[in-house]
N, C-alpha and C positions, 0 to 999 in steps of 0.2 A: 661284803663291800657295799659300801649307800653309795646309790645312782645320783651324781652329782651334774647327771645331763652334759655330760661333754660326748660330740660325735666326732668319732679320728679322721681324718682327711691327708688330702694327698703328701701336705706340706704340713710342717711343724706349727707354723703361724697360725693356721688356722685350727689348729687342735688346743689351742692356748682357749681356757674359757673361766671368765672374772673368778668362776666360783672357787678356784683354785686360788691356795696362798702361794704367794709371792716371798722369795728369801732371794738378798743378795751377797753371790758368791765372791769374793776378792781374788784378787790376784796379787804375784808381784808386781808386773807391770801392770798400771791402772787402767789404763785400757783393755785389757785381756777380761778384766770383769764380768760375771754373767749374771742373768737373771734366770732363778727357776723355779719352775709351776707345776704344786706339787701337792695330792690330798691328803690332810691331815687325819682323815677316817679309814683309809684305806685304799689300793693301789688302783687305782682308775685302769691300769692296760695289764691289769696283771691277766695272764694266762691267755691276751689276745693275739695271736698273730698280725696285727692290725698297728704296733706299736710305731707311731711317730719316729723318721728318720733321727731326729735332732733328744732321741731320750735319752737320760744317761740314768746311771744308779749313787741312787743321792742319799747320804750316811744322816740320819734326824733324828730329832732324838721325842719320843713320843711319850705321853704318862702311860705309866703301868701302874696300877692301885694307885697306890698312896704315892707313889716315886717315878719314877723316868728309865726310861733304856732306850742303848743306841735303838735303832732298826734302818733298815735298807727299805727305800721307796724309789720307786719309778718314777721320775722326773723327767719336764721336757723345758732342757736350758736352752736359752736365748743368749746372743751376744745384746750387749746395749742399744746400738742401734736398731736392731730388731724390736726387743721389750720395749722402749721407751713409748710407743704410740700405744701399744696395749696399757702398760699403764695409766699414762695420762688419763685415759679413756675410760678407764677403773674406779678416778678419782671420782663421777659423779654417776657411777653408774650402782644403782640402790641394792642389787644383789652380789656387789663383787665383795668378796671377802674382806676379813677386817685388813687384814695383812697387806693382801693386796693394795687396797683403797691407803691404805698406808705408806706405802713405798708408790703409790701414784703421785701424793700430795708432795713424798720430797724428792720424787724426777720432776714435776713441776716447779719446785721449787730450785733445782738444779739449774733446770731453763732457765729462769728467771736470774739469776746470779751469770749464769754466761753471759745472757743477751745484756746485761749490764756491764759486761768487759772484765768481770771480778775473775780475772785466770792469769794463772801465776806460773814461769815456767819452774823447773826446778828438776833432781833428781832421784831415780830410787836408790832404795840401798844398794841395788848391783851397780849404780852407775850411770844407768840409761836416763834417758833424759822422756819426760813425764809433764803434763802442766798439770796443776792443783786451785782448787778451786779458793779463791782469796783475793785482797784480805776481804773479810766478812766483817762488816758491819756490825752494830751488838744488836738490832732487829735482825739480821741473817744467821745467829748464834740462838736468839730467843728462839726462832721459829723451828728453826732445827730442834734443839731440845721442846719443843712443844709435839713436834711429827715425833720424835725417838721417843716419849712418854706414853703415846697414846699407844706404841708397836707392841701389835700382841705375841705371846711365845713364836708362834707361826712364821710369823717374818722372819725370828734370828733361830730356827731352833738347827741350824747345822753347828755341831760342837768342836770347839778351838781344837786341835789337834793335839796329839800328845799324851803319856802317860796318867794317870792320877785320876781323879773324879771330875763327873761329867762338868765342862765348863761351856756356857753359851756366851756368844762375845756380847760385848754391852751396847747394847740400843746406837746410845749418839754416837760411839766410836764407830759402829758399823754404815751409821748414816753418812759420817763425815769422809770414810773411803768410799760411800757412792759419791759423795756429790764430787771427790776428787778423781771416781774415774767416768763420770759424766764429763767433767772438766776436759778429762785427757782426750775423750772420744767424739768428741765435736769439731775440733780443728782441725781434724785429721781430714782432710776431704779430699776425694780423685779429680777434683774441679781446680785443683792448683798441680798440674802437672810439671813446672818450674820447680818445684819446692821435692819432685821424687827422690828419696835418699837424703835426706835435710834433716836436721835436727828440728821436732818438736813441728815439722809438719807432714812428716810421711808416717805409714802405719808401720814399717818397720821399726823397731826398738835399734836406737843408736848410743855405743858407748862413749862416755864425756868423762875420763878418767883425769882432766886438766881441769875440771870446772867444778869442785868440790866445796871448795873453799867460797866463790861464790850462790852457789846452790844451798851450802848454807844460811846464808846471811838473809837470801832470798826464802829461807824457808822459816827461820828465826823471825821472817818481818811479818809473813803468814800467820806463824802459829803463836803469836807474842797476844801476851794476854793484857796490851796494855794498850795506849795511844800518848803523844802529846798534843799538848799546845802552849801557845805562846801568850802572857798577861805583860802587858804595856803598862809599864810602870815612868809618870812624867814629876813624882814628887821631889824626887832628886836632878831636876832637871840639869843642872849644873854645876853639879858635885862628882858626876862621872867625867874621869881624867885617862887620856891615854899616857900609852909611856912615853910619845911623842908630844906630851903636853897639852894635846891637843883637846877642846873641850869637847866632854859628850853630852848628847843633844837626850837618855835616858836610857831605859833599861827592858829589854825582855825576858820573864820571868819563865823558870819553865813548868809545865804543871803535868804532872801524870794523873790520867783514868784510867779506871779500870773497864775493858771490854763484857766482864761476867755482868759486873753490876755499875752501870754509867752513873749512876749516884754517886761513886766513890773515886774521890777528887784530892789529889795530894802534890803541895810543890814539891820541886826535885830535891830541894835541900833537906827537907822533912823526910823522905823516902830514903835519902844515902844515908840520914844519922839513922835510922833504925826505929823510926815513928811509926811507919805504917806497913811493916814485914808481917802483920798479923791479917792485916785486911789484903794486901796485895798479893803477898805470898813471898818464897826466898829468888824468883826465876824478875821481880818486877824491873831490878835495878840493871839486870841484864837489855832486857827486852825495852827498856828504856833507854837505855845508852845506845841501841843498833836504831830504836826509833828517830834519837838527833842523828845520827848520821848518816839516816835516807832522809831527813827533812834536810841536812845539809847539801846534798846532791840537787837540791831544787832551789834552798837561800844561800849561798857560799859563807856568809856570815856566818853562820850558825857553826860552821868547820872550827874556828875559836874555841868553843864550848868541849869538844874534845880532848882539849889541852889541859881542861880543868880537873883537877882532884872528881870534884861534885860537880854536871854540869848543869849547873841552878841558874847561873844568872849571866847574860848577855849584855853588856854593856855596849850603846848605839850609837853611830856617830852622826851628825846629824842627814850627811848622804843618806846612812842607813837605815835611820830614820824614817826620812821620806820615802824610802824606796819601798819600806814595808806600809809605809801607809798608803801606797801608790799600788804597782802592778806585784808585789811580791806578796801580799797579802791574799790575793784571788789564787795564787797560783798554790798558795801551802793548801791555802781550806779546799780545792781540788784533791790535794794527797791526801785529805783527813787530818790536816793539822792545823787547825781554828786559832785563829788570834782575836784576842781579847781585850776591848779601848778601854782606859779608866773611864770610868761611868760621866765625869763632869766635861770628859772632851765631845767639845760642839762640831757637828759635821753637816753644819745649818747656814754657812756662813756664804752669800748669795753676793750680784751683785744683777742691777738693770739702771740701763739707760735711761736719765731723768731729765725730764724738760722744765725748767722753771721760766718764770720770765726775770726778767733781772730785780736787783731790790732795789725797790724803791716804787714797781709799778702798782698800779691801782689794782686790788684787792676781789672787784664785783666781780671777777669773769668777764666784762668788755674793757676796760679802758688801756688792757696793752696792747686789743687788737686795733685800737684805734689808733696806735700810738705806732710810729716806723720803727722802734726800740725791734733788736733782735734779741732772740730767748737763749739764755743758756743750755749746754747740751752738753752731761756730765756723767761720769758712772757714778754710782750711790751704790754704798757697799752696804751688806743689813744681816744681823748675828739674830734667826731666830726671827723675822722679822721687822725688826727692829733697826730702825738706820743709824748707822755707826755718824758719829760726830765728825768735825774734820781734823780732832788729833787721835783720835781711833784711828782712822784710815792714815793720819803720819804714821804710826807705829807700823800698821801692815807696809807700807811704804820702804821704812828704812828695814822689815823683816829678813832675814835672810834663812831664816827658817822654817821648816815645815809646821812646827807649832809654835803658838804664840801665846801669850794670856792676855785676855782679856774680859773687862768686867768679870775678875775673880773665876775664870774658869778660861781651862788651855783648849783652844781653837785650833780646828785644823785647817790649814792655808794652803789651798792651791795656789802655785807659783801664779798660774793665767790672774788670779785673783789681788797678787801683789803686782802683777804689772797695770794690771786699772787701777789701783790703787796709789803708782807712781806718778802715772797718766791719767788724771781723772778727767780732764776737759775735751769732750769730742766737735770741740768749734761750736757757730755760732749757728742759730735758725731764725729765718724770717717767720713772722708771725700765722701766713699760711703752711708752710713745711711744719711748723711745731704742731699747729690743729690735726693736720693729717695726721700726724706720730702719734698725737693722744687718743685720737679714734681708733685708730684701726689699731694702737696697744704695741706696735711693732717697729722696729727702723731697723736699716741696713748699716751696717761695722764694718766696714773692712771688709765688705764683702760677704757680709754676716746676717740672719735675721735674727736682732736681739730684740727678748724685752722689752720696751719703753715705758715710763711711768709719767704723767705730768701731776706736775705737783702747783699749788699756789693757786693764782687768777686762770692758769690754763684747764688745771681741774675743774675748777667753778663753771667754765666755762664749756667742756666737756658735760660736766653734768648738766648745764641745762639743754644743750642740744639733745641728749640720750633723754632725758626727763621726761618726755614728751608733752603736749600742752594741752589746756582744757580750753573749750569753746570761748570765744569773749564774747562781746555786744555787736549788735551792726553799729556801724558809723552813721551819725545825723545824717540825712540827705539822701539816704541810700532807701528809695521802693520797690522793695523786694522782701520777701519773707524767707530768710536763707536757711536750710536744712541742718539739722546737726552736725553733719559732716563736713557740709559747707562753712561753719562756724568754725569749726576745727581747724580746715585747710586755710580760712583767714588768719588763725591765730596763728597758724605757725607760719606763712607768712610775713605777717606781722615781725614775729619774734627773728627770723631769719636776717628779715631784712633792716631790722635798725640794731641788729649787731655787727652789721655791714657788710654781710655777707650774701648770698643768693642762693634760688633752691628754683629745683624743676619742681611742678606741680603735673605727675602721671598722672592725673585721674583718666579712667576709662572716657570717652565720648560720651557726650552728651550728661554728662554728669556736675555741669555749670562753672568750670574753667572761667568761663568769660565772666559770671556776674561776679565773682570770687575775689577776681584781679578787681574788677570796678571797686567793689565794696574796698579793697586793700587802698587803693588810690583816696578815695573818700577817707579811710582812718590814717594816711600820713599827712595828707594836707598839710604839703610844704608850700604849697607855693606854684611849685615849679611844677613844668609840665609833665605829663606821661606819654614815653614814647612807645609804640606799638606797632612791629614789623610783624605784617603777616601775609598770606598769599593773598594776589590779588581778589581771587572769590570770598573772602571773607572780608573784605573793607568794611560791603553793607552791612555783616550783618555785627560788626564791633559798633557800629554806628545806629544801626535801631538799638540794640542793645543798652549803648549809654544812653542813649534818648529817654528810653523806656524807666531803666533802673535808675539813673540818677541825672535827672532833668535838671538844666539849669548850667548843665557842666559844660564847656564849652569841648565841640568836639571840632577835629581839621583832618582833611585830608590833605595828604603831602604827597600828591599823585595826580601826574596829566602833566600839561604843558602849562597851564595856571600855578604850578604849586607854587607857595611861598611860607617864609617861616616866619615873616613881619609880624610884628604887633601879638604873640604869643602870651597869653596871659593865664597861665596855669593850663586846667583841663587834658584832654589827649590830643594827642598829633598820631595820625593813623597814615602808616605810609608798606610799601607791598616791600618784599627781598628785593626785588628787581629794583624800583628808587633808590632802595637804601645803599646799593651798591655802588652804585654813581654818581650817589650824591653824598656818601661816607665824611667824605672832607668838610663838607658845610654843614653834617650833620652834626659833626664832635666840635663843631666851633662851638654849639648852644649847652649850654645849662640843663642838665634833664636830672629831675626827682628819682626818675625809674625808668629804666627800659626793658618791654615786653616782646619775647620773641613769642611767638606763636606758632601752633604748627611748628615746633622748632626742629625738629626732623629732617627740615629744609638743609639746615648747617649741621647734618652731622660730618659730615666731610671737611676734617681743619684743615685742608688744605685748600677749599674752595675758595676762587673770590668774593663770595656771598660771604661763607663762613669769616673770613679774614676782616672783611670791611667791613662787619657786625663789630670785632672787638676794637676798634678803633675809638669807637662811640660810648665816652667816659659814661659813669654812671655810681652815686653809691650803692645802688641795688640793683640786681639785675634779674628778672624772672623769667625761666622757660616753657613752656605750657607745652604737650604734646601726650597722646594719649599711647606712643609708642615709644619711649624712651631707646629702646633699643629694637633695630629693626634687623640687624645681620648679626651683627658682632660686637663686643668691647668697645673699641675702638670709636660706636657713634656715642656710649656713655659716657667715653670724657670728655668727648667734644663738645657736649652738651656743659657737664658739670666744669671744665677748666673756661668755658665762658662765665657760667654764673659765679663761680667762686673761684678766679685763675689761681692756679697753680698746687689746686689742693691736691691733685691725682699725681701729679710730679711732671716730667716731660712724658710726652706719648711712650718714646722708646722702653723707658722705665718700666713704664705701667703694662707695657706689654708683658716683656720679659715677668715681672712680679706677680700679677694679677690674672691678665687677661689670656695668658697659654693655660696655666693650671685650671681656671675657670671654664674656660672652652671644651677641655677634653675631657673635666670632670672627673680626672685622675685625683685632685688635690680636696676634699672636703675642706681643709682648712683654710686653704685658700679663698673655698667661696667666704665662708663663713669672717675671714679676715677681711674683704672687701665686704660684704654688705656691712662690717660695722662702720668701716669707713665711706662710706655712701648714703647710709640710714638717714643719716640727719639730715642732708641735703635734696631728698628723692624723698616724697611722698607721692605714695602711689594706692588708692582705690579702684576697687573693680563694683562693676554692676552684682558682682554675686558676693560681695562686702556683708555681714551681718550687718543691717540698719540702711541699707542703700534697696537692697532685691525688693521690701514692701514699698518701696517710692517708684517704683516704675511697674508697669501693666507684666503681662505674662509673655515671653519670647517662644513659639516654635520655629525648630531648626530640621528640614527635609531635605535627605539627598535623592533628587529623581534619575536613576540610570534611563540614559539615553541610547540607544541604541544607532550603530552605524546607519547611512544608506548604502548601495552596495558602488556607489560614486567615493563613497567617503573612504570609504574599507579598502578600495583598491587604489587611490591615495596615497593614504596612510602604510598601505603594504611598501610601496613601490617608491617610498621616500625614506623607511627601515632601511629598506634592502641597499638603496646606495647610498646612502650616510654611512650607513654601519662599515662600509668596504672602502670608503675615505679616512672612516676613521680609524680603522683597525691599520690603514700605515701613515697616520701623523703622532706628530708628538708635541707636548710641550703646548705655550700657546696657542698654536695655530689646531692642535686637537682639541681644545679646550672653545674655541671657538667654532668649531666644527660642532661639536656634541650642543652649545647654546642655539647652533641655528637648527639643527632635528629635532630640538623641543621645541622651536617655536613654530616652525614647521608646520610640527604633528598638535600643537593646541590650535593653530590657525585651520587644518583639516576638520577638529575637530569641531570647530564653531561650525563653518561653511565651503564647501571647497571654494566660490567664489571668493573667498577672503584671502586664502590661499591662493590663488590661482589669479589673486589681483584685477578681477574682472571690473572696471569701472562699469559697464551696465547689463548685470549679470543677465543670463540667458534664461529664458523663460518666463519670471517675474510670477507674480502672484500663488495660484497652487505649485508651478511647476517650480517655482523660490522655493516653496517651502517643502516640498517632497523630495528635495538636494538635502533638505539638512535635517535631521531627526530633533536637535536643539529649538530648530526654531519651528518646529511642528509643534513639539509642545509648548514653548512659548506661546505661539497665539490661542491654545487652548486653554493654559494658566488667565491669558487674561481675558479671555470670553469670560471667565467663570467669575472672575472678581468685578470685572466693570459692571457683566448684571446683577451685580450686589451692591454696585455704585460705590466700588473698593478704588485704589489709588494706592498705584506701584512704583516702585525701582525698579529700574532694570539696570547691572552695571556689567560692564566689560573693559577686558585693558585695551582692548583694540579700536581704536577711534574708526578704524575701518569696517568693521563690523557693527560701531555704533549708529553710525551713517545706512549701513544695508537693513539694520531692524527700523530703525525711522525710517525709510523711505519705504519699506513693508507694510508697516502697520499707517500709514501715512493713506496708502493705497487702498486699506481697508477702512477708511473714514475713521482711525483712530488717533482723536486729540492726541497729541504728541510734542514732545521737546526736546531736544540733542544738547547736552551743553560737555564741553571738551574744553582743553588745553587753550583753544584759538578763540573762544565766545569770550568777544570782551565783556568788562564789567559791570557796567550797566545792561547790558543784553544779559548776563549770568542773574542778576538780582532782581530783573523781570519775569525769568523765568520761574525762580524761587518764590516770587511771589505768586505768580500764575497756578501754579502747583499748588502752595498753601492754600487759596483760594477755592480750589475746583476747578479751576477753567481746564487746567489741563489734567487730566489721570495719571498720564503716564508718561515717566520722565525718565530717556535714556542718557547712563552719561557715563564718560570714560573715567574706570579705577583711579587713576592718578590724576586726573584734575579732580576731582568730585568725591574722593574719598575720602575727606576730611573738609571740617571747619564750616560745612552746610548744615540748617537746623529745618528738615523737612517732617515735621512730624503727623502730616496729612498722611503720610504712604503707613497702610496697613502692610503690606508686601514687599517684600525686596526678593529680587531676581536674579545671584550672581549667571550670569549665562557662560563664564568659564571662571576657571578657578585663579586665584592668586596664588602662588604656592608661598605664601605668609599667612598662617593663620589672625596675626594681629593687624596685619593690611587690610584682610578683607574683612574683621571684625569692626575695622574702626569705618567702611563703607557700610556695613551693617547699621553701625551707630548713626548715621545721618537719621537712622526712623526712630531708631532703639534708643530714646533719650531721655532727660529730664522735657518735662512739658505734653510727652508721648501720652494717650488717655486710653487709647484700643492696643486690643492685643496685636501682636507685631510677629508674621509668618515669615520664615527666609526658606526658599526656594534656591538649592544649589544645583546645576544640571551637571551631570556627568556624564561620558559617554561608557559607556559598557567593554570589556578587554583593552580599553586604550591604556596609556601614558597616565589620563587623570584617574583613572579608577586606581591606580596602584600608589599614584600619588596621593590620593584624597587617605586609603590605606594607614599611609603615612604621617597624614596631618596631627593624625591623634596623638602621637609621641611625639614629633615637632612644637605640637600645643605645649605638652607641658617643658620641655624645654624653652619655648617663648616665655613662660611663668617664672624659669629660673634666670633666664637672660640669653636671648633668641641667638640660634649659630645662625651659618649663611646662607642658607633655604637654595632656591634653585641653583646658584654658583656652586654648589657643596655636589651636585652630580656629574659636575665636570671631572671630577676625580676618581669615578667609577671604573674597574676595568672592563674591558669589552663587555664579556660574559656578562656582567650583573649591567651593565649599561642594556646590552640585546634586551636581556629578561625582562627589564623596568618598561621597552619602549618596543616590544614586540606582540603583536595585535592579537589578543587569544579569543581565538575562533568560538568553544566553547559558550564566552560569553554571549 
């Protein structure tokens, strides 16, 4: 006996080892099937006491010289469920037998045929009811006969039964009863205990002595060596006649394959005369006639073709027609029965929504926007591309069929396609609604987003808005040397505005907004004057500004108790939101070239008085300037954009619903991707980190200094947690929501100073004992010991005007030059400052976020010092910007303070990923933690020690 290393063990299973061949035993029932593991050298347990409970004596037939004889071996048989893992396991494992490695590849391959659903019930010859593995595919036939070719004697050598000479059953027949008592013994599971005693899902064998008849038919469809399918024949379009006279709409041919060999292809009429009984065999015309009448069972149609002598050819009516070109087509090539178009039928045949402008209008891309003509709004049908004429689309119109000919080849027509085709006019569009539809590619049907296409003057006119533009010249008059960018942003100003339309101009702060707009005023030179709403801190400096860049130009203020709009003679009129709001009605009496909102940030809220008495004030061109286009939400970009260009975004409501939910939650890619085309043109926006902008300005660092509590702040800060959080945990609704906004303000007012908090108008201690209360402003006065004896000049900004107040009267105390300017510093007090500051006189200038965080040009300050956080990253970048700017020559440090385990440290956390969300289009920043539940509310605002 050769030592084939197998060691016997307690159980069967584990006595099983690769090196043994593998033969599968049949049964009658297919599931009784076994597998057995057995050495073809010699008896592995012979004369051991040790013999495996599960061995039996297995009849093989082994070489003797030159020839074979039975012999009796000791074998250790397995039911299927058993073997199947030792095989599988066989299949890649390098010393298991040929045999074995053999019958691994087709129980894997069994698997792979279950878990594709390919199980067929059916019965045995006693009756019992059996599933079988089918139908097989012709790669599930190949692969089988590729495993049954390689199976060495070892696998099959147990011999057929029976008198006469030695017979070994044949490879693939022996494969195709495993894979059908694989089939059997899978479904069978203890896991459906509903199904005990059930046919074809309990392990008992059940007799079905009434189901013969269909058992065969089901077994016929199994073991059928053929398939159909279905050739669409439309040459006779209308020459097939019912016996109802009724006309037929053409013809389905039928075609047999063969499953041996898929090359071999023959109609059905060809096959009944006796054409191809050499290549198919005498079993094909059978097997094709049970195959129409299980493709029957799934097309009803097809039940006709039974009635025929030959069942060749199906004549269609045009219902059934389209029904097959519709959902009955998916449903046959699901059974394996493929239908086949004539090659010339087009199934290209499209339709989108076309915007033209009417005919007759001007040609260049502007003159139908100039014009109040509304634009037509039509489906445009197109075969291939190509747009169908308007007696093309009459034909599809009067079609009432599923195919149709046109241009010399038969189309296939969706009904939806002949109803726009009936319907082609989807009403009229004002020449803003049409702009929008060509940008953004899309409009709404019925409730629909289709398509749109603009075609003619709207196209031209689409294309140059997308085109983008190249630099132009400055305009005579203008002293300034303007930057490539700046060139660029005039141009497409320029071009914006004498198409009669308007555009925000985002550029980052301090990146020359103001001369940009001048120089644009200087290249329209109408006449007429330019009007310019901005906050009152920047009157002065619109007014050096034109002084400076284009001297000569007459400038006015339209603010104070003096203002007047007499004797107006071109130039600018510079007037604040606040004027312009009350005086709206005398405003729009006058004549204006252009109106410039500035800061326009101001009206992002359309529903403000400010916002509202802004559009009242005619203009053919309207420009927004603001370095924040979007500061919470959507909702401030169209406020901005339906002032400069009304009505391109649509009604608010709209835009929401369309745009601005999918945009917000970032659920919709396409969405965004669909708004920025439609805002592109209108919205130019540069950043400081721009290729060709970063080498025009000096070097920026950015430092966050943790601040640590005092132990006044700490206990605070605890003990304003603790009962917030117990108010809040039983409100709801707004009144929680205004709960949670006053604990953050709270706990950022602790954070600065507890006198801030604590409302002390003259707080307690003063000087060191000031500053030993609040760890912020410990190091603040050490930040600027170090920069004033370097005879540096800072910012200091904060949103709390109360706080602004307590560091000026601080440093005020320590003999340090200083200046407050807020909300309440009138304007010429505000432009005294600003100068005092550019100058030197003053160093250090404290001044509250929201009056002073924009539209100020301080570029003396080396330093800026946010002393608490905005939780807007673009708020307090555009405070940054007051130093960070065109004109800036020194490197420029920002000093952010944080306090250590508080609210801001977890906020600041944050900012990083708010950042880039501001870059995509900013959500609602502190409002947005209103919505927190308790839990992640506690966690955000509870003081970690730790730190």
């Amino acid at each position: 006996m050769t030592d084939v290393g197998v060691t016997v063990a307690d159980t069967a299973a584990d006595a099983v080892s690769v090196r043994l061949a593998a033969v599968f035993l049949p049964a009658p029932l297919p599931r009784d099937g076994r597998i057995a593991f057995w050495d073809p050298d010699g008896d592995v347990w012979s004369g051991s006491a040790d013999a495996p409970p599960a061995h039996t004596e297995l009849t093989v037939v082994r070489r003797h010289g030159p020839g074979a004889r039975r012999r009796t071996a000791r074998a250790l048989s397995l039911p299927l469920e058993e073997a199947l893992p030792h095989l599988v396991r066989a299949r890649h494992d390098p010393a298991a037998h040929p045999a074995t490695a053999c019958w691994g590849a087709a129980a894997l391959h069994a698997l792979h045929i279950a878990a594709r659903g390919r199980l067929l019930p059916g019965l045995t010859a006693a009756g019992h009811d059996a599933w079988r593995a089918g139908p097989l595919d012709p790669g599930d036939i190949a692969h089988l006969r590729a495993i049954a070719a390689a199976l060495p004697y070892e696998g099959h050598a147990v011999p057929l039964p029976g008198p006469g000479p030695l017979r070994l059953p044949v490879p693939e027949a022996l494969m195709r009863a495993f894979l059908d008592a694989v089939a059997d013994t899978l479904p069978r599971t203890p896991a459906a205990p509903y199904a005990c005693g059930q046919p074809f899902a309990a392990r008992a064998p059940r007799h079905l002595p009434d189901a013969h008849v269909w058992a065969a038919e089901v077994a016929a469809g199994m073991d059928a060596g053929v398939r159909i399918s279905l050739r669409l024949d439309l040459s006779a379009y209308d020459l097939f006649d019912a016996a109802d006279g009724a006309r037929r709409a053409g013809a389905a041919i039928v075609q047999v394959h063969s499953l041996a060999d898929p090359t071999l292809v023959s109609d059905a009429a060809a096959l009944w005369a006796g054409e191809a009984d050499a290549a198919f065999g005498p079993r094909a015309r059978v097997d094709a006639a049970l195959a129409v009448r299980r493709a029957a069972r799934i097309w009803p149609p097809l039940d006709r073709l039974a009635d025929q002598d030959v069942p060749d050819v199906l004549a269609l009516s045009e219902e059934e027609l389209a029904d097959l070109l519709g959902v009955a087509a998916p449903r046959l090539a699901a059974a394996g029965v493929a239908v086949h178009w004539p090659r010339d039928l087009a199934q290209d045949l499209t339709a989108s929504a076309v915007v033209r402008p009417a005919p007759g209008s001007a040609t260049d891309g502007t003159g139908f926007f100039e014009s109040e003509e509304l634009l037509q709004f039509r489906w445009q049908l197109a075969l291939g591309g190509d747009a169908l004429t308007e007696a093309e689309m009459d034909v599809l119109a009067e079609a009432h069929r599923p195919v149709v000919r046109l241009r010399d080849r038969w189309v296939l027509v969706d009904p939806a396609l002949v109803r726009k085709a009936r319907k082609r006019e989807l009403g009229l569009l004002d020449p803003v609604d049409a702009l929008s539809v060509a940008l953004s590619g899309t409009a709404e049907v019925e409730g629909e987003t289709v398509e749109a296409v603009p075609v003619g003057a709207l196209a031209a006119l689409r294309d140059r808005l997308t085109a983008g533009v190249r630099p132009t010249v400055p305009p005579p008059g203008l002293r300034a040397t303007l930057r490539d960018y700046q060139l660029r942003g005039l141009a497409w100003l320029d071009l914006m505005t004498s198409l009669g339309l308007g555009g925000c101009l985002a550029d980052d702060m301090g990146l020359g907004k103001t001369v940009t707009v001048i120089a644009l005023h200087l290249k329209r030179a109408r006449g007429e004057p330019t009007l310019v709403v901005c906050p009152a801190s920047l009157l002065g400096n619109w007014q050096r500004e034109i002084n400076r860049f284009a001297p000569g130009v007459p400038v006015r203020r339209f603010h104070g108790p003096d203002r007047t709009l007499e004797e107006l003679d071109g130039g600018f009129v510079l007037t604040t939101y606040g004027t312009m709001r009350s005086t709206a009605p005398r405003l729009a009496e006058r004549s204006w070239g252009m109106v410039v909102a500035d800061e326009a940030q101001h009206v992002k809220n359309p529903y403000s008085a400010t916002a509202k008495a802004l559009r009242t004030i005619p203009s053919p061109a309207r420009v927004a300037l603001t370095g924040t286009p979007v500061e919470n939400n959507l909702s401030e970009l169209w406020a901005l954009l339906d002032w400069t260009t009304p009505g391109l975004l649509g009604p608010l409501k709209s835009f929401r619903a369309r745009h601005a939910r999918a945009v917000e939650t970032g659920e919709d890619e396409e969405a965004v991707e669909r708004l920025a085309r439609l805002v592109r043109p209108f919205l130019l926006r540069r950043r400081k980190s721009d290729p060709g902008i970063v080498p025009e300005l000096p070097p920026k660092t950015e430092t966050d200094h943790p601040v640590p509590l005092t132990r006044e702040q700490a206990a605070l800060y605890e003990a304003v947690v603790r009962e917030s959080m117990l108010a809040i945990e039983t409100a709801e609704g707004m009144a929680r929501r205004g709960l949670v906004l006053k604990l953050l303000t709270s706990l950022k007012q602790i954070c600065d100073h507890p006198a801030l908090y604590l409302k002390e108008e003259h707080p307690r201690g003063g000087g060191d004992r000031l500053v030993a209360r609040s760890g912020k402003l410990a190091l603040l006065d050490e930040l600027l010991d170090t920069l004033l004896a370097e005879d540096g000049s800072a910012l200091v900004f904060t949103q709390y005007v109360g706080m602004a107040r307590l560091i000026t009267s601080h440093l005020a105390s320590r003999a340090v030059p200083v200046d407050l300017l807020h909300g309440g510093t009138p304007v010429p007090e505000r432009e005294r400052m600003v100068d005092r500051f550019q100058d030197g006189a003053t160093p250090v200038l404290v001044l509250s976020l929201k009056a002073a965080g924009t539209g100020l040009n301080l570029t003396r300050a080396g330093h800026v010092v946010h002393f608490d956080r905005w939780w807007n990253p673009a708020v307090e970048e555009q405070a940054t910007d007051r130093a960070y700017r065109i004109g800036q020559t020194q490197p420029v440090q920002v000093h952010r303070l944080i306090t250590e385990g508080t609210v801001e440290d977890r906020i600041a956390e944050m900012l990083a990923s708010k950042r880039a969300l501001a870059d995509a289009i900013l959500g609602s920043g502190e409002s947005a933690l209103t919505e927190l539940t308790d839990r992640e509310l506690s966690d955000l605002v509870s003081l970690r020690r730790e730190a």
